[in-house]
N, C-alpha and C positions, 0 to 999 in steps of 0.2 A: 908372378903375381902372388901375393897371399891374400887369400880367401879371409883371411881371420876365426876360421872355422876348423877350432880344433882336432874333431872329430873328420875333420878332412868334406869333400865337395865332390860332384860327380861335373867330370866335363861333359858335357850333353854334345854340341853341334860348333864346327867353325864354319867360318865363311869371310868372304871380303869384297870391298868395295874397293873400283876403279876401273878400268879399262883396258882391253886386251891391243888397242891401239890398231884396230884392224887387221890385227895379223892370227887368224886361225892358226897357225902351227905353235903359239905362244901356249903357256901352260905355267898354273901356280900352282904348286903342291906343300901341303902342312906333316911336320911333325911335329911332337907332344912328347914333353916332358911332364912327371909329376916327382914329386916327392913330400916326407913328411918333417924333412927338415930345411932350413933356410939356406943352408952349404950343399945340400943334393947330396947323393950322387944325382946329376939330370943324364938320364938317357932318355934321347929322343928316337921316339918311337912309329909307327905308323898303326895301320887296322890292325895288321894280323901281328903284332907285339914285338918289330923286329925292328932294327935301324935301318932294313933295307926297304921297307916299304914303306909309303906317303898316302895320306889322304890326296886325292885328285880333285879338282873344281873343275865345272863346264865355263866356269868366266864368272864375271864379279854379280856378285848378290845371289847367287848358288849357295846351300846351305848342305853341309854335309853333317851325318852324323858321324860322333866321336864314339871308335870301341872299347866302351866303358870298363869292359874286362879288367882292359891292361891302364885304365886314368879316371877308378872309382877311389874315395875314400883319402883321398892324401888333399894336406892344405895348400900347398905350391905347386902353381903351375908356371910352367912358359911354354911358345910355342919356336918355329924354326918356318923360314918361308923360304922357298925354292923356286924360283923363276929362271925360263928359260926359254928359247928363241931362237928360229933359223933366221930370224926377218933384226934387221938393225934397231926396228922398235920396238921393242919387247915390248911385258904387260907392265902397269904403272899401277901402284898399290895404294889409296888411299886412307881405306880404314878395314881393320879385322874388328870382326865381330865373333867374341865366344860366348855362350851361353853354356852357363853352370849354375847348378843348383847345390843346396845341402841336403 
């Protein structure tokens, strides 16, 4: 996404809408890429600034905060969704929601 926001944008919070399909062992986890150009580099990231860890959701319309640390100040963003499953119906994703400001 570009912000249009030269001076770059702060990711605040993700979250998402849809349904875990009745299967409690189901889980959607976000990483965050930023950067200040349109070519990246994009390293996607998690809280603690690493490609090994993921923002966690308790299931859809859960609203997590973004560690702004590591995805203040740059105009591009994307994010990365990670779903997974011991049950054949996983979670079904219908809308991410990010809120960011300047």
């Amino acid at each position: 996404f570009d912000s249009f926001a030269s001076s770059g944008v702060a990711i605040n919070t993700v979250g998402w809408q849809g349904d875990l399909n009745g299967n409690n062992s189901a889980s959607v986890q976000f990483q965050i890429a930023v950067t200040s150009s349109p070519n990246g580099p994009w390293d996607y990231k998690g809280p603690d600034g690493t490609s090994g860890s993921y923002y966690n959701t308790s299931g859809p319309g859960a609203v997590i905060s973004v560690n702004q640390q590591y995805n203040n100040n740059y105009r591009y963003f994307r994010y990365k969704i990670f779903l997974s499953s011991t049950q054949p119906s996983g979670p079904r994703i219908d809308e991410i929601n990010i809120s960011w400001s300047p």
